[in-house]
Each structure stands twice: as structure tokens, then as C-alpha cells.
Backbone as CSV, one residue per row, in Angstrom:
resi,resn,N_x,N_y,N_z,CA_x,CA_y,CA_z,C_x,C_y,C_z
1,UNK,-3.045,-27.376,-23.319,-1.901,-27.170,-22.469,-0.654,-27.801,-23.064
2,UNK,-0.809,-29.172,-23.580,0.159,-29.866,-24.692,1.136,-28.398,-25.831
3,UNK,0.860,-27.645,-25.941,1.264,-26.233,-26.472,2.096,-25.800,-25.857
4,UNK,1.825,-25.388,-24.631,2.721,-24.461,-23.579,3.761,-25.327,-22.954
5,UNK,3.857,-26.869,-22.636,4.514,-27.195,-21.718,4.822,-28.386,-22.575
6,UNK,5.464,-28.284,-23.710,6.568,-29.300,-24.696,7.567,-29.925,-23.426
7,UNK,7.659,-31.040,-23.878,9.082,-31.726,-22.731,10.294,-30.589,-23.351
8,UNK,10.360,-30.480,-24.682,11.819,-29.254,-24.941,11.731,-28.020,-24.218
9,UNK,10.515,-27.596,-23.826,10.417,-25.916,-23.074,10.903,-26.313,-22.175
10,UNK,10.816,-27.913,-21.344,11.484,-27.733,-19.993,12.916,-28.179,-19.691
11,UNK,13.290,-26.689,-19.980,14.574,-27.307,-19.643,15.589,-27.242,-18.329
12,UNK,16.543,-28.005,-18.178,17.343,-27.988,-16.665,17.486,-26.737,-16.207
13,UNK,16.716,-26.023,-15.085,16.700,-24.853,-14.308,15.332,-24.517,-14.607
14,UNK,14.385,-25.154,-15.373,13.119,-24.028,-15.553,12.014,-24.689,-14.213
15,UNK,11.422,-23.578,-14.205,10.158,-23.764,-13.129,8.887,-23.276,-13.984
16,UNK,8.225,-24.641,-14.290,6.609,-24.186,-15.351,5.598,-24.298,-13.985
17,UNK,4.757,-23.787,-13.854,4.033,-23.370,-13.097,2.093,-23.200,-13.869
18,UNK,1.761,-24.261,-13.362,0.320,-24.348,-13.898,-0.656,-24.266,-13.013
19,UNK,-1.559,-22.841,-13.322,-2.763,-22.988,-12.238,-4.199,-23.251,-13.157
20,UNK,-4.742,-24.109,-12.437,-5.913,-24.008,-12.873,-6.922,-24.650,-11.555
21,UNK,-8.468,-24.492,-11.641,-9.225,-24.641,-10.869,-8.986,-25.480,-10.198
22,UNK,-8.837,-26.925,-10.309,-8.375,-28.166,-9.917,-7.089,-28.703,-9.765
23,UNK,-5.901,-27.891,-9.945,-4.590,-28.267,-9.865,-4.313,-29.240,-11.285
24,UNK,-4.669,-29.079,-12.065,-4.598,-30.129,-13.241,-3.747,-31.430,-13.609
25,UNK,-4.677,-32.114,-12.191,-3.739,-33.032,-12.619,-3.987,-34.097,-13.806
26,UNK,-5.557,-34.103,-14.046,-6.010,-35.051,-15.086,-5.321,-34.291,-16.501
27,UNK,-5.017,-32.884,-16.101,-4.835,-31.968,-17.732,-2.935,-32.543,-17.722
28,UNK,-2.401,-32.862,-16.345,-0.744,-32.795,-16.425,-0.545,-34.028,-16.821
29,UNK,-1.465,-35.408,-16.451,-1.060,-36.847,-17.069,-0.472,-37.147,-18.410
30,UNK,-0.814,-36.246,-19.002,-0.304,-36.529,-20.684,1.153,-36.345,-20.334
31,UNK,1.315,-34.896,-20.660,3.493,-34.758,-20.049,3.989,-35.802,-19.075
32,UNK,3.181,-36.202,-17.834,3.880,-37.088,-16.755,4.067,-38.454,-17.608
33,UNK,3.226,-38.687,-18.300,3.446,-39.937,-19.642,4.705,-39.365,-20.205
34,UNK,4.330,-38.659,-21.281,5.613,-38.412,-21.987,7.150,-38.264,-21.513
35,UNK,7.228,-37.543,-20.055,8.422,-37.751,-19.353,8.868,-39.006,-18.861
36,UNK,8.041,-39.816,-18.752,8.356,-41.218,-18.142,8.715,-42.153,-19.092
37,UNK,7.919,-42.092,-19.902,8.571,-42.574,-21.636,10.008,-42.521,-22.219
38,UNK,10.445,-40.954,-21.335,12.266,-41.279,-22.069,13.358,-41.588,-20.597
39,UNK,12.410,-41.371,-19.214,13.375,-41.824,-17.868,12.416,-41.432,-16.800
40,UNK,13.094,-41.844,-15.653,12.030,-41.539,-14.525,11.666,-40.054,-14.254
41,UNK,10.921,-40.138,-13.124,9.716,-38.895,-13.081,9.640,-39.059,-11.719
42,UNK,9.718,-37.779,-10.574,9.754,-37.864,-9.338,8.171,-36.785,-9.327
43,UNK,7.410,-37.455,-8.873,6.193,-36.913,-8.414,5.711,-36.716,-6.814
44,UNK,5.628,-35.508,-6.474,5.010,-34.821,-4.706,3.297,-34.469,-5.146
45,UNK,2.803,-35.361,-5.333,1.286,-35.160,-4.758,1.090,-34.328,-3.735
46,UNK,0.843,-33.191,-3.494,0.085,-32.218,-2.465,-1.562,-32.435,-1.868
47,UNK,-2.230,-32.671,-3.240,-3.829,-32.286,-3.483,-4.287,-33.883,-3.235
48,UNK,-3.581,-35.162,-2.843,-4.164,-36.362,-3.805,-4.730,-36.467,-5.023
49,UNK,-4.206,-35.357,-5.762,-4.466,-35.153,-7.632,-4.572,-36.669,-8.797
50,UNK,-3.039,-37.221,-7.922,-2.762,-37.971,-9.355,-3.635,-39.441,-8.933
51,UNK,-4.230,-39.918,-10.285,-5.385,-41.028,-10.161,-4.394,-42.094,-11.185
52,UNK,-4.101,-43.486,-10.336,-3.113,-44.498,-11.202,-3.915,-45.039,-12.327
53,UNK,-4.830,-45.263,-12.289,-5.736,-46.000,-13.362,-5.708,-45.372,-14.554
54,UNK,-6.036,-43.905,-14.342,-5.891,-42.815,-15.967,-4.914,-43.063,-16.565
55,UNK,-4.123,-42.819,-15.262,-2.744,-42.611,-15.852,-2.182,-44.026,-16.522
56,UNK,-1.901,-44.733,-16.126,-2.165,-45.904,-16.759,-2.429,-46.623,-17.752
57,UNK,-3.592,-46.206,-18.534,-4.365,-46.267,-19.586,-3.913,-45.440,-20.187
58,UNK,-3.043,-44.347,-20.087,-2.359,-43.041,-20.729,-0.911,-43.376,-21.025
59,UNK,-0.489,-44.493,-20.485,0.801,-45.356,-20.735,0.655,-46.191,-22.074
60,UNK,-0.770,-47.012,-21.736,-1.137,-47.864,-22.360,-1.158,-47.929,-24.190
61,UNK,-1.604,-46.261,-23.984,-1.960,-45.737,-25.661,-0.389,-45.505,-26.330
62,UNK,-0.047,-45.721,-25.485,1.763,-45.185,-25.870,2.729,-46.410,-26.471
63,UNK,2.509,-46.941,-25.248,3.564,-48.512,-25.043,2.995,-49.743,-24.430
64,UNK,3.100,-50.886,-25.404,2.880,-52.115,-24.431,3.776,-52.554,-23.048
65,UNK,4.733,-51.667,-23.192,5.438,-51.642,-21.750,4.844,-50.617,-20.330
66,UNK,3.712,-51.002,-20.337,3.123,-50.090,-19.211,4.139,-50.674,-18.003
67,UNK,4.496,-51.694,-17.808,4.985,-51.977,-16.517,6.590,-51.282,-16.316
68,UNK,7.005,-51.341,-17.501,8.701,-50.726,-17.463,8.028,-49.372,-17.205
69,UNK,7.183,-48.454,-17.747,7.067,-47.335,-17.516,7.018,-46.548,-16.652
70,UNK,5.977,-47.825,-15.610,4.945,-47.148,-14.652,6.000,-47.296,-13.736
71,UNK,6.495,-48.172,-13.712,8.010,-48.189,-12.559,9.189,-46.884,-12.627
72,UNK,9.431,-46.117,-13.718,9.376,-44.927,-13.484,9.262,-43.924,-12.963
73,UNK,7.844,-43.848,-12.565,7.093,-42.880,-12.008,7.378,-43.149,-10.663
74,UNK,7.600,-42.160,-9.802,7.959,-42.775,-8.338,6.886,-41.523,-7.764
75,UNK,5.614,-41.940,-7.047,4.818,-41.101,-6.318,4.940,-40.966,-4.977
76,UNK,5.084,-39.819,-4.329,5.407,-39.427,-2.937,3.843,-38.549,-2.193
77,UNK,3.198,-38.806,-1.605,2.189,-38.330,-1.109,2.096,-37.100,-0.024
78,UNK,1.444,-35.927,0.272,1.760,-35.161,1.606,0.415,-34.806,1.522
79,UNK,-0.007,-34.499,2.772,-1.428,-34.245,3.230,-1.321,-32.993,4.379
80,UNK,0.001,-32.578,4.577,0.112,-31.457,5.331,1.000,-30.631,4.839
81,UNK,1.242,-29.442,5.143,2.400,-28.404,4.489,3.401,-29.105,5.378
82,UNK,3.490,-28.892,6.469,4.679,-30.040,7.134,5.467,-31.108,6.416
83,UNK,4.043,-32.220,6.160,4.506,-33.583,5.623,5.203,-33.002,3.921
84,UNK,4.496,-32.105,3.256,5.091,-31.685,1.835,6.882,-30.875,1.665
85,UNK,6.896,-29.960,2.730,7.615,-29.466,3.295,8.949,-30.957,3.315
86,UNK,8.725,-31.731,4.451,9.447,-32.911,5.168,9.878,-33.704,3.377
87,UNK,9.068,-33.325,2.784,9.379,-34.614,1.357,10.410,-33.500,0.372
88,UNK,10.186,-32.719,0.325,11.419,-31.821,-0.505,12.289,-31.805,0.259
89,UNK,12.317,-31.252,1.523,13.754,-31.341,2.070,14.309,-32.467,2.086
90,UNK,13.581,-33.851,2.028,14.875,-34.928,2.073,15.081,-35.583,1.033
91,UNK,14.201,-34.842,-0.538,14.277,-34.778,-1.538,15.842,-34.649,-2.267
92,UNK,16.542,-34.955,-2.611,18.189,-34.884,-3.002,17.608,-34.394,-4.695
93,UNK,18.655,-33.316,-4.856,18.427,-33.301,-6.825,18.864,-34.008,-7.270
94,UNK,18.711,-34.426,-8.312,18.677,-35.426,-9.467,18.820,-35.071,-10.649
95,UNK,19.009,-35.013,-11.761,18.713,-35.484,-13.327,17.587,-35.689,-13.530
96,UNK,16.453,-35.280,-13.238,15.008,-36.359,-13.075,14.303,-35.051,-12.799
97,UNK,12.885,-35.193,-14.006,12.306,-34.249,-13.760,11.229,-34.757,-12.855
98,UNK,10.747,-32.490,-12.062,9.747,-33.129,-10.977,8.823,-32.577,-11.340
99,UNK,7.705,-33.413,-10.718,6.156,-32.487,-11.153,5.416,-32.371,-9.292
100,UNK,5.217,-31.426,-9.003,4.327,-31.364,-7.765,3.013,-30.722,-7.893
101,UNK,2.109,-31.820,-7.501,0.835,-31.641,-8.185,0.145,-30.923,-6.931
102,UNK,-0.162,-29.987,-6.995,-1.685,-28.881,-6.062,-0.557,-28.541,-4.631
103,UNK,0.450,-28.090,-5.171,1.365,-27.937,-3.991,1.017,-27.205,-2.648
104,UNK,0.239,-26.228,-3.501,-0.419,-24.858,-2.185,-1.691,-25.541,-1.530
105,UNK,-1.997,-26.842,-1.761,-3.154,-27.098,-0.981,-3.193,-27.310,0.239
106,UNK,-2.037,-27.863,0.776,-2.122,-27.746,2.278,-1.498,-26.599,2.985
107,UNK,-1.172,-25.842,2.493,-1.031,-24.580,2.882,-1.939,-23.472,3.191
108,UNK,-2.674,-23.946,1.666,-4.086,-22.950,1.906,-4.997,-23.389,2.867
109,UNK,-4.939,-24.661,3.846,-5.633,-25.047,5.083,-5.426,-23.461,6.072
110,UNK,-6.656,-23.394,6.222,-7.107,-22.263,7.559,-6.690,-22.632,8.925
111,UNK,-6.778,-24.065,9.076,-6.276,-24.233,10.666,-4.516,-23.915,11.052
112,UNK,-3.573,-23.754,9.595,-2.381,-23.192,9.619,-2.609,-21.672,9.179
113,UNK,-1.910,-20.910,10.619,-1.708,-19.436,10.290,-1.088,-19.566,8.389
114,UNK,-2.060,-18.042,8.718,-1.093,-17.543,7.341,0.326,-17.198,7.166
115,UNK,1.110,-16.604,8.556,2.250,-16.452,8.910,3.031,-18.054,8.754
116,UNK,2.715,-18.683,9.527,3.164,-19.805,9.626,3.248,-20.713,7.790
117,UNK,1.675,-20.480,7.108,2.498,-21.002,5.931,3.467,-20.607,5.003
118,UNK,3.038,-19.025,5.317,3.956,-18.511,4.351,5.649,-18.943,4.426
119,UNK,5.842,-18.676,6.005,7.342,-19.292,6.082,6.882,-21.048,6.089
120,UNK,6.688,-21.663,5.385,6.807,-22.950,4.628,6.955,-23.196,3.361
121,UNK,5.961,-22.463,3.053,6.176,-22.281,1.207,7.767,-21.892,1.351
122,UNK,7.888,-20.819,2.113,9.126,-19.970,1.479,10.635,-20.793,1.784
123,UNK,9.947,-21.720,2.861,11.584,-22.469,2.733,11.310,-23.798,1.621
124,UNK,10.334,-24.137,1.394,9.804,-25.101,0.453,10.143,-24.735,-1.213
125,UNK,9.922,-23.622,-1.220,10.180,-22.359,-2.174,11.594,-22.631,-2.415
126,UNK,12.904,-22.398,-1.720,13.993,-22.266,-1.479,14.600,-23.539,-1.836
127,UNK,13.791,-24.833,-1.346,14.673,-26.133,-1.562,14.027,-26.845,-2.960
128,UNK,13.282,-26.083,-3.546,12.481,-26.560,-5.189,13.945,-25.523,-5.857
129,UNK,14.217,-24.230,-5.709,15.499,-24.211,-6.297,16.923,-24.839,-6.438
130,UNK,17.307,-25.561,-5.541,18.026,-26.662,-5.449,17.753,-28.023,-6.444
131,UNK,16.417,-28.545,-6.226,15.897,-29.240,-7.482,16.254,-29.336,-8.410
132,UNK,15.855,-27.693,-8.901,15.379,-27.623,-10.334,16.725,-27.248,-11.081
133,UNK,17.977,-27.490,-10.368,19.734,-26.997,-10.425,19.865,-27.859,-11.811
134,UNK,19.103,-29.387,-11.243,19.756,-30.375,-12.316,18.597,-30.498,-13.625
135,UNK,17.304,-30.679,-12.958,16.476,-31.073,-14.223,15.077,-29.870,-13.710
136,UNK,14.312,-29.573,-14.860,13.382,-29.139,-14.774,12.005,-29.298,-13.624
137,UNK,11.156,-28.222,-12.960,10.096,-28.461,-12.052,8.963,-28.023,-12.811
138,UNK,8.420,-28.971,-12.534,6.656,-28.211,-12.699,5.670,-28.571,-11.542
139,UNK,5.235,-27.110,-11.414,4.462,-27.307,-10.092,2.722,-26.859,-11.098
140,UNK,1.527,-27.447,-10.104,0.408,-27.111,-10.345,-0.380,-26.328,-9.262
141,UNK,-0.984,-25.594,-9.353,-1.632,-24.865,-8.039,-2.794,-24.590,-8.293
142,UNK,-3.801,-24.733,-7.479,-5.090,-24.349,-7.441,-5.245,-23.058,-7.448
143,UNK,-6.225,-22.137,-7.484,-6.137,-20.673,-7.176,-6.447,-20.569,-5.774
144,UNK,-6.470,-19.738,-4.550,-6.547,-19.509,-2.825,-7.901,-19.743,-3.007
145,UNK,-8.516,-20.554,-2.101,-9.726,-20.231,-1.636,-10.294,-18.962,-1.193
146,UNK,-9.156,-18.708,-0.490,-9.711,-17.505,0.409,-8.758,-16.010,-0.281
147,UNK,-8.679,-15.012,0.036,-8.261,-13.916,-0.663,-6.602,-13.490,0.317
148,UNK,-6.915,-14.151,1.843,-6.181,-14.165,2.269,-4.807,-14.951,1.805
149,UNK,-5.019,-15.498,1.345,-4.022,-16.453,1.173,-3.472,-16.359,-0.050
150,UNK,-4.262,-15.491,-1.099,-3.816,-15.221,-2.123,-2.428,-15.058,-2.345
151,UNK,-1.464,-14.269,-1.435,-0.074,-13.710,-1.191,0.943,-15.088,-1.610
152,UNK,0.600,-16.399,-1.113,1.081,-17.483,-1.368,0.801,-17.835,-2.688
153,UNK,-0.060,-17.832,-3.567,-0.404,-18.491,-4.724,0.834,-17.437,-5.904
154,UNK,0.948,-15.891,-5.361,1.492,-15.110,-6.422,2.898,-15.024,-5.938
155,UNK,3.334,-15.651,-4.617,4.629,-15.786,-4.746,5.441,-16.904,-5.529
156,UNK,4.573,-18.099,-5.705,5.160,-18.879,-6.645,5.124,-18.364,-8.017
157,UNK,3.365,-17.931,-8.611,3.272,-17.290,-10.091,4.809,-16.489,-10.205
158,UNK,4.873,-15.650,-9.525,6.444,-14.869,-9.875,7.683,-15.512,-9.504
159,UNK,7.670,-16.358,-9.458,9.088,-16.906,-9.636,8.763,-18.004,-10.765
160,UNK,8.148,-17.970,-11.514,8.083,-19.270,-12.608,8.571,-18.569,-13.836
161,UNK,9.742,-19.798,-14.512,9.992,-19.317,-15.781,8.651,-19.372,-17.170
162,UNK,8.267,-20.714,-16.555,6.944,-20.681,-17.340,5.645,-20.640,-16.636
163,UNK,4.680,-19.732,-17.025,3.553,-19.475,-16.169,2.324,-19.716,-17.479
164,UNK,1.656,-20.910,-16.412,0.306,-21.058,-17.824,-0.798,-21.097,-17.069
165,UNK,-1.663,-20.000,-16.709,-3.096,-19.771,-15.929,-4.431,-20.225,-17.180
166,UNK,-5.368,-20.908,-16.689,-5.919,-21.772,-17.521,-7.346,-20.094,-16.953
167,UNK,-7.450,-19.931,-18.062,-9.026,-19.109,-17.654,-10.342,-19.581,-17.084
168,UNK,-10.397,-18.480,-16.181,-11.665,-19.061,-15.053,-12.646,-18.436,-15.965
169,UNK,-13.395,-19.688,-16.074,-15.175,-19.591,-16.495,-15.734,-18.491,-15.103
170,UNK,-16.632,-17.556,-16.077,-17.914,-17.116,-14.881,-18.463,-17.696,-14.408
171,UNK,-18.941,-17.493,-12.727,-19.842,-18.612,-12.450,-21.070,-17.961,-12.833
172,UNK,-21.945,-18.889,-13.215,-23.296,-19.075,-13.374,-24.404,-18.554,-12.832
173,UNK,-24.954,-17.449,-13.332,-25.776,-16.416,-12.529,-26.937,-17.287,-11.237
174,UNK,-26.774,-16.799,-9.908,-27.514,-17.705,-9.441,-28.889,-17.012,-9.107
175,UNK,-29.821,-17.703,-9.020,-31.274,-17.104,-8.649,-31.497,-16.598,-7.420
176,UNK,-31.921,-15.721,-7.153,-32.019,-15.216,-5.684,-33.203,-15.514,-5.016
177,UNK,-33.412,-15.875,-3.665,-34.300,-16.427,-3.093,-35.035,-15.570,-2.535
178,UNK,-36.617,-15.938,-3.051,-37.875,-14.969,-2.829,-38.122,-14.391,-1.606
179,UNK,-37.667,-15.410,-0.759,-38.033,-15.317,0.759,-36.968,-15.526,1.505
């Protein structure tokens, strides 16, 4: 992924957009290093993706200044499309790139209509363009659980300047039960 998503590809106005099975956040720690290395880094956790310890140790290999670094990184947490929603809007742009890790995950929750998320993403959608005015976004997304919900995962894919879909393995032929 180090290939597709150079700190130079991202530049002020772009939206990179990474899906893979897990929202990648263990695959995005390397760049969230490297961006923090030349200034801060505004991070929206969606998924509870990002793990401090990796990351950390991913400072470590870099700079004996893990502590100037890690102070950098400013992590913001959401556990609902609401609460994710509530953190961009009072989100102000910046100079400062953002990374929002498994953004569609609380969206893709079933106990929120599909109507209802869609108009969230889409004003959520609306205030990540404001963002991304001053410095570059990268968002990560899981693929929909459900097929329903799919409609949300490909309205972000199409609006990304950079789009990097990590290929889904087959699953694993399963045995069928005798009885």
C-alpha cells in the first residue's frame, strides 16, 4: 500500500480512500507515522481501528523522539454515526492532514435505518469536503456487511481522488454437513 499512498500523492484537496476487509488500520500506521514525522495528524477513529502500542513502536523505528511525535497525533474516537457525524462537524479545517479510520462502521449498524444513514454519511460526506479545502483526507472503509448497505460504501468509492481496494481472498470452500 506504501506504493499507492506516498505522503506526495496526497495532496491539499485530495480524498485517498482505502478499503480493505478490516479498515486497515494496522496496513495505514506506517503513513500515520510518516505524516506525523513532518507535523501533526488529526485522526477520527470510527471502527476503534487505531492500536497506540503498534503505533508507537512504528515511531520508535523512526525517531528517538517518540514523545515529540506521538504528541502530534491527536486521536478523536466515535462509536456512533451520530457521535462521528458530531466530530467532523465541529471539526474546523486546518493545514493538517486527516485520516478517518473504518468511517462507514457505524453506519453500517442495522439498528440505524438505511435512510437515516445515508443522510449522515451524506452530510458527513459534505463537511470532509470542507476539510480536505486545506490539507489532504484519507478515509478507510470496510466493505458493507450487508448488500443493503452497499449504496453507502460506493458513494464514498466515487468521490475519491485516490481509490485503493485491497483484493478479497476467496473464502475457503466449506464442508457441507452430512446430516
Amino acid at each position: 500500500m506504501n506504493e499507492i499512498l506516498l505522503p506526495q500523492t496526497l495532496t491539499r484537496g485530495a480524498l485517498a480512500v482505502i478499503c480493505t476487509p478490516h479498515a486497515a488500520a494496522e496496513r495505514i500506521s506506517p503513513l500515520i507515522v510518516q505524516l506525523a514525522l513532518t507535523g501533526p495528524v488529526q485522526i477520527l477513529d470510527g471502527g476503534n481501528r487505531l492500536q497506540a502500542y503498534p503505533l508507537t513502536r512504528l515511531i520508535r523505528r523512526h525517531t528517538l523522539a517518540v514523545e515529540e511525535v506521538s504528541q502530534r497525533i491527536r486521536v478523536r474516537r466515535a462509536f456512533t454515526a451520530y457521535q462521528m457525524l458530531a466530530l467532523l462537524e465541529e471539526s474546523q479545517p486546518a493545514p493538517v492532514p486527516w485520516v478517518i479510520l473504518d468511517w462507514l462502521a457505524s453506519f453500517y449498524d442495522e439498528t440505524l435505518s438505511l435512510r437515516e444513514a445515508a443522510q449522515l454519511a451524506k452530510r458527513g460526506l459534505a463537511r470532509m469536503e470542507d476539510l480536505r479545502a486545506l490539507a489532504p483526507l484519507i478515509l478507510t472503509l470496510a466493505p458493507p456487511p450487508t448488500p443493503a448497505r452497499r449504496v453507502l460504501f460506493e458513494e464514498v468509492c466515487q468521490r475519491a481522488d485516490v481509490l485503493w481496494m485491497e483484493p478479497q481472498e476467496p473464502a475457503p470452500p466449506v464442508q457441507p454437513a452430512l446430516f
